[in-house]
C-alpha positions in Angstrom: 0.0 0.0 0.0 1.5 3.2 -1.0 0.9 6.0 0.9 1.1 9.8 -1.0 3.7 11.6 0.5 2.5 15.3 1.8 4.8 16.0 4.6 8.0 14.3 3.3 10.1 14.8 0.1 12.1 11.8 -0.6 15.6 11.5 -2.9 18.3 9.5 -2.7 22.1 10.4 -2.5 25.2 8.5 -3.2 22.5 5.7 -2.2 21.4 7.0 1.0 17.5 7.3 1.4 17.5 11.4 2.2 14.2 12.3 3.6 13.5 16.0 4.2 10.3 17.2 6.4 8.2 20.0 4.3 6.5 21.6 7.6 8.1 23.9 9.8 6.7 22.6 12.8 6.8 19.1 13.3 3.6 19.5 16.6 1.3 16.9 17.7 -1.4 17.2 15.5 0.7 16.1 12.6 2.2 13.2 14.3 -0.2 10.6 12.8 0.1 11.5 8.9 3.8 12.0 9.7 4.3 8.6 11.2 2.5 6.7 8.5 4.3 8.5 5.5 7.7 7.2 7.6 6.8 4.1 8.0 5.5 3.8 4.0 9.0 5.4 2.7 10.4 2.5 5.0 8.5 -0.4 3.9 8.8 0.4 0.5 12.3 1.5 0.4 13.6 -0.6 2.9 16.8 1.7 2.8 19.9 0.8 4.7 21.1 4.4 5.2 18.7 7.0 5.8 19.2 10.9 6.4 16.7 13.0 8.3 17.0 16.5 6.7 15.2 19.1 9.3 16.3 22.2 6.8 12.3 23.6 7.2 11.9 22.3 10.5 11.7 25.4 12.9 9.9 23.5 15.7 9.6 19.6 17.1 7.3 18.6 19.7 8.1 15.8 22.0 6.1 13.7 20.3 8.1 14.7 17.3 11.4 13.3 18.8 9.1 10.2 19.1 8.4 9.9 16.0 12.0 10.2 14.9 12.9 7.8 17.5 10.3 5.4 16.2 12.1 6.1 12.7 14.9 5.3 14.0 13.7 2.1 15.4 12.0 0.6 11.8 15.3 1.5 10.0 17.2 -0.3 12.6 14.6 -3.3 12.3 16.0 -3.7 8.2 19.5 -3.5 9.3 19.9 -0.2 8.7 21.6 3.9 10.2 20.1 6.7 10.4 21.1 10.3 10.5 19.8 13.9 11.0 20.9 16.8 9.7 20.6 20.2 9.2 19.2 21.0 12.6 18.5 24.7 13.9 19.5 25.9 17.8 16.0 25.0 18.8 15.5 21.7 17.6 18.8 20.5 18.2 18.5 22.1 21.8 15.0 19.5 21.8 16.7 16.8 20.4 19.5 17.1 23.4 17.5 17.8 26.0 16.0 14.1 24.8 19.5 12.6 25.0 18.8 11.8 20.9 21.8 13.0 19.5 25.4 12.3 19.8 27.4 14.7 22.1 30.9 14.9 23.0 30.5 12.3 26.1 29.1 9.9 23.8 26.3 9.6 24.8 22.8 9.6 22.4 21.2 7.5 19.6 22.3 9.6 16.2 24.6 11.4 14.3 24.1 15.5 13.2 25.6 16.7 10.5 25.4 20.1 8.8 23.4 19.4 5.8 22.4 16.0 3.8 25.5 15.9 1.3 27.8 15.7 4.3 25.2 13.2 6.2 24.9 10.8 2.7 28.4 10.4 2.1 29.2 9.5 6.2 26.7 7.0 5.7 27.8 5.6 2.5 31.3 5.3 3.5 29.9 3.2 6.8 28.5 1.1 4.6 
């Protein structure tokens, strides 16, 4: 079942699945549509390298960082990394407070990177 993608743009670089989120604010109330076009780019796709490009993102909810963690989670299911990139102060400051992101102790699930070129071609070259 293919689901039309409205909140997500999909492409693909140096073979790394590069999805970027179209709505500034990733809030509650778009959590549900957001979740099932993630989880129809993953089922259909069923990429082993995937960057999350937040370039229009200006907010995230917590139940945003959920849904990214539950990204996470399916492309992790298929054997597969995931990324983000191209995160502004505020949701990077969200996604730290959350213990998400890799700092310099170690300590979180992903990798940040400045934009999706530099994200793709880490991920390829882990590959």
């Amino acid at each position: 079942m293919h689901v039309p993608l409205q909140k997500l743009i999909v492409d693909e670089v140096d073979g790394v699945c590069v999805i970027r989120v179209r709505s500034p604010n990733i809030f509650d109330d778009q959590i549900d549509s957001l979740r099932r076009e993630f989880a129809s780019v993953v089922a259909e796709a069923r990429p082993r390298a995937v960057v999350l490009d937040f370039s229009n993102v200006s907010m995230i909810s917590s139940l945003g960082v959920g849904t990214v963690i539950g990204l996470y989670k399916k492309v992790r299911e298929n054997g597969g990394r995931l990324a983000l990139c191209s995160l502004n102060p505020v949701v990077e400051h969200v996604f730290q407070l959350c213990q998400i992101i890799e700092s310099d102790d170690g300590k979180g699930l992903l990798a940040v990177y400045p934009d999706a070129p530099s994200a793709a071609a880490a991920l390829a070259a882990a590959a």
